[in-house]
ROMILUM-136361 format. One record per residue (C-alpha): x, y, z; residue in one letter; residue number from 0. Coordinates in pm, whole numbers. Layout:
<atom c1="X" c2="Y" c3="Z" r="A" k="NUM"/>
...
This chain:
<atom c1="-6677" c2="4902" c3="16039" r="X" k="0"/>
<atom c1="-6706" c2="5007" c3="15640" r="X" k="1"/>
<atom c1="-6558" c2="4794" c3="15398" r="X" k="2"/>
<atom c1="-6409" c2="4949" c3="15100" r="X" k="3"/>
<atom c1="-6555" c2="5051" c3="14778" r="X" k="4"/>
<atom c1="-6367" c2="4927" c3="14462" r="X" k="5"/>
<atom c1="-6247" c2="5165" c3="14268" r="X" k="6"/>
<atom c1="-6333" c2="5316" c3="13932" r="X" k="7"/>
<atom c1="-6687" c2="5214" c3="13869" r="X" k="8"/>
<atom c1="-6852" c2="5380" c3="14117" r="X" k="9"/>
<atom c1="-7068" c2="5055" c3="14191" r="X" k="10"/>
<atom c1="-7233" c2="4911" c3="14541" r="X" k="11"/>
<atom c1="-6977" c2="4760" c3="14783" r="X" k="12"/>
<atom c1="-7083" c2="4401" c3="14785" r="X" k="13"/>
<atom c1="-7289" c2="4375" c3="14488" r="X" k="14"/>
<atom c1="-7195" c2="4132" c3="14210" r="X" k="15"/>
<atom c1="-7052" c2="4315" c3="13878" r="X" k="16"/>
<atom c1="-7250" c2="4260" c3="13572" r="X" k="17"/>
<atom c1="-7045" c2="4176" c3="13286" r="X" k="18"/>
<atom c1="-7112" c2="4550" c3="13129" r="X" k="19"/>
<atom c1="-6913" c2="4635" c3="13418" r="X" k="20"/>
<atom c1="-6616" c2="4438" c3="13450" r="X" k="21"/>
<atom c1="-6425" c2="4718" c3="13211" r="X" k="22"/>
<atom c1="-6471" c2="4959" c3="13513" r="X" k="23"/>
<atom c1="-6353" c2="4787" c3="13774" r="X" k="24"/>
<atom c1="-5995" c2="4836" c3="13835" r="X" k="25"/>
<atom c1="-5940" c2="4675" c3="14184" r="X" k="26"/>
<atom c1="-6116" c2="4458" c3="14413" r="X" k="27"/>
<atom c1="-5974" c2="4341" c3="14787" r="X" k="28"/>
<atom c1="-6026" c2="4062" c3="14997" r="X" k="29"/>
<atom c1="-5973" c2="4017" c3="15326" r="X" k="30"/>
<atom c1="-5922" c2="3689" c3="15459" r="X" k="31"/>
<atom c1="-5955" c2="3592" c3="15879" r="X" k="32"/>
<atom c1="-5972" c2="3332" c3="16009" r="X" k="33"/>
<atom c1="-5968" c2="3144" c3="16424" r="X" k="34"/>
<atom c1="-6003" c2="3496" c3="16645" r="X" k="35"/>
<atom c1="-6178" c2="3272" c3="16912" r="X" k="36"/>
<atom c1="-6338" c2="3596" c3="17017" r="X" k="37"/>
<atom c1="-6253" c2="3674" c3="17386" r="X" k="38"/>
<atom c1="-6331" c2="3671" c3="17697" r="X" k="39"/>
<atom c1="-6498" c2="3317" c3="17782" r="X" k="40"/>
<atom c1="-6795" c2="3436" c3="17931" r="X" k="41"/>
<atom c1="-6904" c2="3215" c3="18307" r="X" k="42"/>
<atom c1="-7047" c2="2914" c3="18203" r="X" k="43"/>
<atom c1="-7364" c2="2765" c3="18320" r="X" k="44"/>
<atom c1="-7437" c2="2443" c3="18580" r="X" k="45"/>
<atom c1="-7491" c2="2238" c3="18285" r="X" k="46"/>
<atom c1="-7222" c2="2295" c3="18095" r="X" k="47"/>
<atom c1="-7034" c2="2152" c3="18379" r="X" k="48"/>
<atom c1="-7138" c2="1762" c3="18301" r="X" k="49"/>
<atom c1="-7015" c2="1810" c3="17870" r="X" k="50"/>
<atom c1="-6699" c2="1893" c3="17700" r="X" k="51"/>
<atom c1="-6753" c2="2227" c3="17774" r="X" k="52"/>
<atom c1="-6539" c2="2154" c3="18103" r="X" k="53"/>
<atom c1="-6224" c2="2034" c3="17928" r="X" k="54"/>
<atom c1="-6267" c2="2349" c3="17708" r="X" k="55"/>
<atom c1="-6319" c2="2588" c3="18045" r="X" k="56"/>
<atom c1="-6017" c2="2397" c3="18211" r="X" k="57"/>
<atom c1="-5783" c2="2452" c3="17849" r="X" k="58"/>
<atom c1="-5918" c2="2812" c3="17809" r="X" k="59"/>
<atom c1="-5794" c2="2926" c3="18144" r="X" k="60"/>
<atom c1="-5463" c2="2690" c3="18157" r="X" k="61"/>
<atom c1="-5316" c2="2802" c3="17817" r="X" k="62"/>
<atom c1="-5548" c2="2944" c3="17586" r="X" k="63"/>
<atom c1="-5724" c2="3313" c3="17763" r="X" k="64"/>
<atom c1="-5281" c2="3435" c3="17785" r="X" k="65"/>
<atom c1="-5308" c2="3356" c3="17427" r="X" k="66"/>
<atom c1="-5610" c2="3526" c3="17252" r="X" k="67"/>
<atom c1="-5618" c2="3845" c3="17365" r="X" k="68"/>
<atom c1="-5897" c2="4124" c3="17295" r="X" k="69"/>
<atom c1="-5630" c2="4429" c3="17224" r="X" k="70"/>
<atom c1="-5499" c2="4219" c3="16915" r="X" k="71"/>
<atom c1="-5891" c2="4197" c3="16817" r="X" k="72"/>
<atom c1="-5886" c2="4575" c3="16845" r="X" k="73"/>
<atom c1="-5617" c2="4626" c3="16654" r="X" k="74"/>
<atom c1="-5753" c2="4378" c3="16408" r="X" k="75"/>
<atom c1="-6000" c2="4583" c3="16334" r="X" k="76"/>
<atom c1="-5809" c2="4944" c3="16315" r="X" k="77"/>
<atom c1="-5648" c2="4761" c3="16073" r="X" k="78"/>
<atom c1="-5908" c2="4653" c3="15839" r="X" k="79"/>
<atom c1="-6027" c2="5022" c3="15897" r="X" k="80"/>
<atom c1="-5730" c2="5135" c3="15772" r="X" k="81"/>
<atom c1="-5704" c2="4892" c3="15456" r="X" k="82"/>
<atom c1="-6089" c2="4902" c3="15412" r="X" k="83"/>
<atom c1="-6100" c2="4579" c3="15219" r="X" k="84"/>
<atom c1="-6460" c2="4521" c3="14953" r="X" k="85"/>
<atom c1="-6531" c2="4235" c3="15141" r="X" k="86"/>
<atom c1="-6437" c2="3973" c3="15460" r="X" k="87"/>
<atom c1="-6403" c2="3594" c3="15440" r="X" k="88"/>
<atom c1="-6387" c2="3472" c3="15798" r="X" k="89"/>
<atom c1="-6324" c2="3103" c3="15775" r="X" k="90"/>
<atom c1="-6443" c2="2989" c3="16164" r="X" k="91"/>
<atom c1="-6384" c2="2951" c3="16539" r="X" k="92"/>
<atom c1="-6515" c2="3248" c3="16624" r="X" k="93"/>
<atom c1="-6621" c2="3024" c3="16958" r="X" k="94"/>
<atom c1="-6426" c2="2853" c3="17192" r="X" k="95"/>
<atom c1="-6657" c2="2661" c3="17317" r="X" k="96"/>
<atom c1="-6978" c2="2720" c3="17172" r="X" k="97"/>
<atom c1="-7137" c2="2890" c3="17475" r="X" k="98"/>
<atom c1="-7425" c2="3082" c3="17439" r="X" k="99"/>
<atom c1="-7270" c2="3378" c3="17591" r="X" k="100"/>
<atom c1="-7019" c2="3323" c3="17316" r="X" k="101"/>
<atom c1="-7214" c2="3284" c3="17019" r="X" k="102"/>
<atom c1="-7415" c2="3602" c3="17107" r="X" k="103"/>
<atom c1="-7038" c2="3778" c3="17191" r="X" k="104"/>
<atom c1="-6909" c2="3692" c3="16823" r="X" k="105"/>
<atom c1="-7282" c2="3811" c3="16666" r="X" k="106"/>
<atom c1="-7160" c2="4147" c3="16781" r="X" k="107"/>
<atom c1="-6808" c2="4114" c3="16640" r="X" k="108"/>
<atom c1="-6949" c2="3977" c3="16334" r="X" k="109"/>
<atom c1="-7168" c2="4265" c3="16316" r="X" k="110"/>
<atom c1="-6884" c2="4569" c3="16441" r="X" k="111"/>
<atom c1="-6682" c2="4399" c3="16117" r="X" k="112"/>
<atom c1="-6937" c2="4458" c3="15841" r="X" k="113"/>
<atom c1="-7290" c2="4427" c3="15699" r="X" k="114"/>
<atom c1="-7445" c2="4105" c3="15576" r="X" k="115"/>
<atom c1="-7321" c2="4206" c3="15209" r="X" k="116"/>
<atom c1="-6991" c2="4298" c3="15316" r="X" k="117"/>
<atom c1="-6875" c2="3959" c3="15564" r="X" k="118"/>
<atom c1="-6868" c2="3634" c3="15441" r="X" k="119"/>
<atom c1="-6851" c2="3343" c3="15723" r="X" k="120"/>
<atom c1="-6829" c2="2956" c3="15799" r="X" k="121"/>
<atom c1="-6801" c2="2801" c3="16095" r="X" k="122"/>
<atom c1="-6531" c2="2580" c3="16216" r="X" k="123"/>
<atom c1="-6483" c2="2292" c3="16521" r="X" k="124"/>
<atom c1="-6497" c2="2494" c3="16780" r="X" k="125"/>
<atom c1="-6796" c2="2659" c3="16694" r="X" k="126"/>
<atom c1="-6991" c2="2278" c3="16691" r="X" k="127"/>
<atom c1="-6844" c2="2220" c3="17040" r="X" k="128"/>
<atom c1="-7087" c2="1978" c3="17136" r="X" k="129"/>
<atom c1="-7434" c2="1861" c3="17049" r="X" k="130"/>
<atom c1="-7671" c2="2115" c3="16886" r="X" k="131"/>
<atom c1="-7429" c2="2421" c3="16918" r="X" k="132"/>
<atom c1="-7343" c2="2415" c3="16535" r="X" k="133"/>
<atom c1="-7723" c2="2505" c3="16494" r="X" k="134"/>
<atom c1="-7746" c2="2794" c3="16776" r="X" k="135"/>
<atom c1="-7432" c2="2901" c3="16641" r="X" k="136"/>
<atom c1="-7593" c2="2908" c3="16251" r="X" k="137"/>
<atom c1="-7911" c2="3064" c3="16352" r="X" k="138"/>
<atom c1="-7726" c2="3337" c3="16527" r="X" k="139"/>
<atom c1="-7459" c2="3433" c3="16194" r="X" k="140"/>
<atom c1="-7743" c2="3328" c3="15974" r="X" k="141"/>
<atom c1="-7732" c2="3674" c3="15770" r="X" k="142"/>
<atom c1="-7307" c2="3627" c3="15708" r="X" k="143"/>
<atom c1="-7390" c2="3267" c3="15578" r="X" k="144"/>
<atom c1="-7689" c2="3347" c3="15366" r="X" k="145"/>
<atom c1="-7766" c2="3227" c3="14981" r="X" k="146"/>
<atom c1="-7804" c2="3445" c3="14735" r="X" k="147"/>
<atom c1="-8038" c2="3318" c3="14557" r="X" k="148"/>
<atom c1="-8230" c2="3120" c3="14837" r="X" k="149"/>
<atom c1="-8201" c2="3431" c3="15100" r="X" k="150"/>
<atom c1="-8192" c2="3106" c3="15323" r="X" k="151"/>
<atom c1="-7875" c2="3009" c3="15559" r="X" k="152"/>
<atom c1="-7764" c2="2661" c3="15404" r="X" k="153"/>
<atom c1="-7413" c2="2472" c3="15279" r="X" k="154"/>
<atom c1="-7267" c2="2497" c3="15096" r="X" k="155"/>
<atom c1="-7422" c2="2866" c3="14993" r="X" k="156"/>
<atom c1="-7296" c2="3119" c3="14669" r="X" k="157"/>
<atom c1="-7206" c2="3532" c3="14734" r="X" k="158"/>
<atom c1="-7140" c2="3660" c3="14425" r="X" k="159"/>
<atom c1="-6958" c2="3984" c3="14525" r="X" k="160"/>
<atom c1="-6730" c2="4252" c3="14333" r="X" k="161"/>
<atom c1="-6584" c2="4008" c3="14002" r="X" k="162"/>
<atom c1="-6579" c2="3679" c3="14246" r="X" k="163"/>
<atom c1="-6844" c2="3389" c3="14366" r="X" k="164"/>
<atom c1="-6771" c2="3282" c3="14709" r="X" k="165"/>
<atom c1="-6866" c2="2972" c3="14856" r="X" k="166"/>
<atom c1="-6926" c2="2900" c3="15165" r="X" k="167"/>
<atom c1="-6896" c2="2495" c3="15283" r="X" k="168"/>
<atom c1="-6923" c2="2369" c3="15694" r="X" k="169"/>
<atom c1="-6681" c2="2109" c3="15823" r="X" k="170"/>
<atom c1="-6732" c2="2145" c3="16199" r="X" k="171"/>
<atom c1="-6867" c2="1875" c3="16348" r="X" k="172"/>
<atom c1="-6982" c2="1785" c3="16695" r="X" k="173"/>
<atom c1="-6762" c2="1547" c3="16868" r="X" k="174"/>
<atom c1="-6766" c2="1415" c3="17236" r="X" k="175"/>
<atom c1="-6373" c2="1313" c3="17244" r="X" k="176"/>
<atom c1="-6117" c2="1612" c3="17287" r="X" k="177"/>
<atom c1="-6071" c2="1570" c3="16912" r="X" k="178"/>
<atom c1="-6064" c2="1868" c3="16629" r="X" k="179"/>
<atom c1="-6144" c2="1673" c3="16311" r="X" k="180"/>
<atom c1="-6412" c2="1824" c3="16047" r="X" k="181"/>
<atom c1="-6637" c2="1651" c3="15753" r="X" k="182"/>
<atom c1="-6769" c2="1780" c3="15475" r="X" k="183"/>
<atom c1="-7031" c2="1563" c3="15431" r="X" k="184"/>
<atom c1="-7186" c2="1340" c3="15118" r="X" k="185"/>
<atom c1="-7490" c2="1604" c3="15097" r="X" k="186"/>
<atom c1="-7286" c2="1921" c3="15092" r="X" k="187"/>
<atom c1="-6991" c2="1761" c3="14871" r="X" k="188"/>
<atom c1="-7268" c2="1638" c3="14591" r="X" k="189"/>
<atom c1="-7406" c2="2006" c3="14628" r="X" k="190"/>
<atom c1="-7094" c2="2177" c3="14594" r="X" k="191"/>
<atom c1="-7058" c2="1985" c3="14293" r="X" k="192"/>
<atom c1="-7406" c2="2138" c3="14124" r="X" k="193"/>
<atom c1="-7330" c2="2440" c3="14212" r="X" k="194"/>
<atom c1="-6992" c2="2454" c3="14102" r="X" k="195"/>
<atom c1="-7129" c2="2286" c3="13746" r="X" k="196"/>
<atom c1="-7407" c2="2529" c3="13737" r="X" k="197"/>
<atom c1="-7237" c2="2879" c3="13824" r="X" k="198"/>
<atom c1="-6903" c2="2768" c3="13595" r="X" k="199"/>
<atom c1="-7016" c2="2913" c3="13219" r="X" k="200"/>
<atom c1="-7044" c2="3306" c3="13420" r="X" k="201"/>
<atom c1="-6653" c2="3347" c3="13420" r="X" k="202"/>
<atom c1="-6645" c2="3426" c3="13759" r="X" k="203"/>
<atom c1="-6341" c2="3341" c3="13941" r="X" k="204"/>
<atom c1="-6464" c2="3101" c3="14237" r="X" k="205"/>
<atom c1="-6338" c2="3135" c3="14545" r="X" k="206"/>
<atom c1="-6440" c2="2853" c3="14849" r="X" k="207"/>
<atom c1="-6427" c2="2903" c3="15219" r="X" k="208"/>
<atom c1="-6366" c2="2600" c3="15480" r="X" k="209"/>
<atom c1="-6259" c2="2583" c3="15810" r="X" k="210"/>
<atom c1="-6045" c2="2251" c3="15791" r="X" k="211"/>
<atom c1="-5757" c2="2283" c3="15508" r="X" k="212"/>
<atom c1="-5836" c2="1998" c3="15216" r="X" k="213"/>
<atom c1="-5465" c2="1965" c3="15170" r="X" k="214"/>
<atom c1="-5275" c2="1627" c3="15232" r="X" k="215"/>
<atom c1="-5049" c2="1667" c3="15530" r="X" k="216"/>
<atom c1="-5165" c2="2057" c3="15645" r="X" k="217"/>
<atom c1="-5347" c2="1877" c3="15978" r="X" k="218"/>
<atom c1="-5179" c2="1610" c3="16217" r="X" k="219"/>
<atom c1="-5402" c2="1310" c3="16273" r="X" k="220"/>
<atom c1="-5727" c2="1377" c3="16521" r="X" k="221"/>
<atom c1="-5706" c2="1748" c3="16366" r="X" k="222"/>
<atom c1="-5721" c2="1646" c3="15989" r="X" k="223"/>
<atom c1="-6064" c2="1646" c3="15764" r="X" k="224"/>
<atom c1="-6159" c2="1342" c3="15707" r="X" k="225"/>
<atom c1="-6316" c2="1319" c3="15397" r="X" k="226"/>
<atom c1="-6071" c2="1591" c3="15250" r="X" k="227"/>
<atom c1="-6019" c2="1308" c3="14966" r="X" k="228"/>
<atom c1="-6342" c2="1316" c3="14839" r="X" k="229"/>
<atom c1="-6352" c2="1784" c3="14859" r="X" k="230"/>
<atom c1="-6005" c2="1766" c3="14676" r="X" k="231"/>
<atom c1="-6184" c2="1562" c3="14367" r="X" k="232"/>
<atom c1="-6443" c2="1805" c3="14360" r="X" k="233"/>
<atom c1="-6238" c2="2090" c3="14412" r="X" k="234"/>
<atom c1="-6016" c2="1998" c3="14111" r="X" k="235"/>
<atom c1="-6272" c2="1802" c3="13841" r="X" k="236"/>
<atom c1="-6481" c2="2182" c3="13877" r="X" k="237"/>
<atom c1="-6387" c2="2510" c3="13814" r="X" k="238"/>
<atom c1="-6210" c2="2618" c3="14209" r="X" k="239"/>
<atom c1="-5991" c2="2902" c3="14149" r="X" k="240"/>
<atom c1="-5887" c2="2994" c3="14505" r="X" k="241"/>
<atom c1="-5908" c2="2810" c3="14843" r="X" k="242"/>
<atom c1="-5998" c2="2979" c3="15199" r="X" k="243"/>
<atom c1="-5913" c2="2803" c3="15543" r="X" k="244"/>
<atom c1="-5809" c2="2844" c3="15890" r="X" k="245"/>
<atom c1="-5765" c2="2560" c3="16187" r="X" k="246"/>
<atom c1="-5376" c2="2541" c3="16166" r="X" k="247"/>
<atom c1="-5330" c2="2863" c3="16341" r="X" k="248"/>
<atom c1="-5001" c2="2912" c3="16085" r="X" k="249"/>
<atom c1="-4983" c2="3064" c3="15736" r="X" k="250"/>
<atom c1="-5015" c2="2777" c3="15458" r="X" k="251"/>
<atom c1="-5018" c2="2746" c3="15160" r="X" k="252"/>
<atom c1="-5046" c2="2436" c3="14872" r="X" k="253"/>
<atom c1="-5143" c2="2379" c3="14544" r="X" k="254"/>
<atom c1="-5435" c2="2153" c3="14407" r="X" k="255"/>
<atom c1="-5375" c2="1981" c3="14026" r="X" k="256"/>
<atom c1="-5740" c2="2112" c3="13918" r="X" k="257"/>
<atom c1="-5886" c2="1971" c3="13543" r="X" k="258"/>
<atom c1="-5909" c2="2360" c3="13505" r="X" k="259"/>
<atom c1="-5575" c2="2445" c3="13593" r="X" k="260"/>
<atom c1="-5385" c2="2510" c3="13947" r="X" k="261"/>
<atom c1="-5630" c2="2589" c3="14268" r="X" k="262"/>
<atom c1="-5440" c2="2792" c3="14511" r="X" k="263"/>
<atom c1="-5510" c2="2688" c3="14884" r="X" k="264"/>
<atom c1="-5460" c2="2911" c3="15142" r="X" k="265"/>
<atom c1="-5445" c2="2947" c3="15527" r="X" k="266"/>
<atom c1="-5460" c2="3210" c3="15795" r="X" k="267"/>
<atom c1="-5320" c2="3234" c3="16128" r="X" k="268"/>
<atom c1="-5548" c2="3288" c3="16445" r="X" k="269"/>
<atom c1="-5638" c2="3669" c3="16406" r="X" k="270"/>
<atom c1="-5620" c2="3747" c3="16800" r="X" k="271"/>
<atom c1="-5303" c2="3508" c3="16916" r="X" k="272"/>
<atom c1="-5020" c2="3712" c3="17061" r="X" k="273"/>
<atom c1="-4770" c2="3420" c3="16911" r="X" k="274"/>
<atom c1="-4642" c2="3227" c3="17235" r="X" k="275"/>
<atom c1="-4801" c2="2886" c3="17156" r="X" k="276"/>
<atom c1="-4867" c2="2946" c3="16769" r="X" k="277"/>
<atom c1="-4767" c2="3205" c3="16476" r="X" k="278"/>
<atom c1="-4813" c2="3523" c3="16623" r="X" k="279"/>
<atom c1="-5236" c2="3712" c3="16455" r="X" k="280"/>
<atom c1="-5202" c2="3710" c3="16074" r="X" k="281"/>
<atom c1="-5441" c2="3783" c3="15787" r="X" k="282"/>
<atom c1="-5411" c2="3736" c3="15433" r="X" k="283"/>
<atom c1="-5515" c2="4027" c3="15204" r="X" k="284"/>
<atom c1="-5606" c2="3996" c3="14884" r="X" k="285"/>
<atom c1="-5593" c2="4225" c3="14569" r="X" k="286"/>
<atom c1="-5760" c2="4166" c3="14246" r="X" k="287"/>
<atom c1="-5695" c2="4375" c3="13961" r="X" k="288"/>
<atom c1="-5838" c2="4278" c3="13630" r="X" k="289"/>
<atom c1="-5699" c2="4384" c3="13322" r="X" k="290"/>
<atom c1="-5692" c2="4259" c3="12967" r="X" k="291"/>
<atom c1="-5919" c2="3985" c3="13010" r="X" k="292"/>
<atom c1="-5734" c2="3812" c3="13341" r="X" k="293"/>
<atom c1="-5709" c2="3900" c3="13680" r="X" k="294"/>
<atom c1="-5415" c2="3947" c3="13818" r="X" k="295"/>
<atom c1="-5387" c2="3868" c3="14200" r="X" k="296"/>
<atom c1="-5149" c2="3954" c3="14470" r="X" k="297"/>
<atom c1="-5137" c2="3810" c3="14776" r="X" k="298"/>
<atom c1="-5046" c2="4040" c3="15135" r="X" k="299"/>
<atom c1="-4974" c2="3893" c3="15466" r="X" k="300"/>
<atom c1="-5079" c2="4116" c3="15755" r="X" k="301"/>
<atom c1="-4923" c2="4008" c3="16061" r="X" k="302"/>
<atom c1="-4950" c2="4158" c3="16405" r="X" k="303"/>
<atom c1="-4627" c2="4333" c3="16571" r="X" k="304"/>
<atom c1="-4632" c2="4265" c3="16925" r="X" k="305"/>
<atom c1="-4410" c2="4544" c3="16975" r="X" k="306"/>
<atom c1="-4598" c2="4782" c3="16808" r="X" k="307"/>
<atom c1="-4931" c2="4651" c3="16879" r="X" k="308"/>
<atom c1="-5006" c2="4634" c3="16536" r="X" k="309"/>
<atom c1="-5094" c2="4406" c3="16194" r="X" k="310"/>
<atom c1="-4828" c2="4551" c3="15943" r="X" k="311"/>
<atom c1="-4908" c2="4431" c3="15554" r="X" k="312"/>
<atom c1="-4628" c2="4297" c3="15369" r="X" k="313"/>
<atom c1="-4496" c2="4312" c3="15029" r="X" k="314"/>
<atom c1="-4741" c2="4159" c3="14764" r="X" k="315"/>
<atom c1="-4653" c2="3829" c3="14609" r="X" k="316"/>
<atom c1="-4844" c2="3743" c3="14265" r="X" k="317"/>
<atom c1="-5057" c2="3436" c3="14233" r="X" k="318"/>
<atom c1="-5139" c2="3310" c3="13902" r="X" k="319"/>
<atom c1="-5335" c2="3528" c3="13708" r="X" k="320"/>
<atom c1="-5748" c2="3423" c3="13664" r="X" k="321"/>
<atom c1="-5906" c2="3390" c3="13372" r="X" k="322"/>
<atom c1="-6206" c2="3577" c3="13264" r="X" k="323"/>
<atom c1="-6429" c2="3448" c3="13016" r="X" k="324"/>
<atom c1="-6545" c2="3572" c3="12676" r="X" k="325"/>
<atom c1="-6938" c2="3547" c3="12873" r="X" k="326"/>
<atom c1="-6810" c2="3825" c3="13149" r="X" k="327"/>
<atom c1="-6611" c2="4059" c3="12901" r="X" k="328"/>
């Protein structure tokens, strides 16, 4: 799939705008995914029969398989053909249960969406299923989770793409009870925290991608992130413009007090449900138009049509506008 060029300079999809540049941009688009679960659940193995891969095999084919369903992945992507966003966030469980057969499945998908440059991805709890499948997962989507500047997969990691820095943190963790709750981590929250400090004089909007949403209240207890205390001070002492998550498998949306001024927080539906058990597939798309030193942004919801067999985008609601810095004029 290509993603979209933005319009007016006549610059590399993907590439970060130099601040000679920012004049010529007139648009950039975002589009945010988030839970697709790809299926089928491939056969699992005689091993996976004595972990928690069991309980996910016995869910998956009880209530789950009825509810993901691969034409709402196809259309999915006819969509995002159609709107041919500049770039993808997806914000995890592309897994169910972290199976092998899985990982390699959602490598492809990854790959059918865009190029390394053009797909930004973390993972969520279902893709650290059990034991050491966070780290088969990572080596498999290591070019959508790639630094920048380190050309090395690692989190929290920086894409500076189009007129925004995305950042990319991991909050699945392995866990052997039938539990969904994420962590952040001391190490990647004191990183975050340099990087944030170190990339915040560019004038850059920053945008940061989780799985788990670092809201009070968004998660019911045994689904919540546990240290989401500790993200939401570093989130609002830095300069966080815009928040990315899925897990809920509902739209939300909140608003963080930041030192820096508000930091919208945003979730996406599953992108594959058909809506029986949760909010019917949903994206958000995002459009960035900069203009007299601010960027104004407007937020779409694409939701899927059942009875069209379709994601439809909706009207555009504005989000505060972004500043841009006298450095990136």
């Amino acid at each position: 799939m290509r993603t979209g060029a933005y319009a007016g300079a006549g610059l590399v999809a993907g590439a970060p705008a130099r601040p000679s540049e920012w004049h010529a941009l007139t648009r950039y688009t975002i589009a945010h995914v988030s839970d697709v679960h790809v299926p089928p659940l491939p056969p699992l193995g005689a091993a996976d029969w004595f972990s928690k891969r069991l309980l996910g095999l016995f869910s998956w084919h009880r209530k789950w398989k009825a509810e993901h369903r691969m034409e709402i992945l196809a259309a999915l992507e006819r969509s995002l053909e159609e709107l041919s966003p500049d770039h993808i966030c997806v914000t995890g469980d592309l897994t169910f249960t972290t199976h092998s057969g899985e990982v390699e499945q959602a490598a492809r998908w990854l790959a059918s969406l865009g190029s390394a440059t053009g797909v930004s991805l973390v993972p969520g709890n279902h893709d650290a299923y059990v034991p050491g499948a966070l780290e088969q997962a990572c080596r498999a989507w290591a070019p959508w989770m790639t630094d920048d500047a380190s050309a090395q997969q690692c989190f929290p990691f920086l894409h500076r793409r189009g007129p925004v820095d995305i950042i990319g943190l991991s909050s699945g963790i392995p866990l052997r009870l039938p539990r969904t709750v994420g962590r952040v981590g001391a190490g990647q929250l004191d990183a975050l925290r340099e990087l944030l400090a170190r990339i915040a004089d560019d004038g850059r909007p920053c945008i940061v991608l989780i799985h788990h949403p670092p809201q009070e209240g968004a998660a019911r207890r045994g689904k919540e992130l546990l240290d989401r205390e500790a993200l939401r001070r570093v989130l609002t002492e830095e300069r966080v413009d815009l928040v990315l998550h899925g897990h809920l498998h509902r739209p939300a949306r909140a608003t963080l007090t930041g030192k820096h001024g508000p930091v919208e927080v945003l979730g996406a539906s599953s992108a594959s449900a058909l809506g029986d058990r949760y909010a019917p597939a949903h994206y958000h798309l995002l459009e960035f138009d900069i203009e007299d030193g601010q960027i104004a942004t407007t937020l779409r919801h694409v939701r899927y049509d059942r009875a069209l067999g379709a994601f439809m985008p909706g009207t555009g609601e504005q989000l505060a506008p972004l500043p841009v810095s006298s450095a990136a004029a």
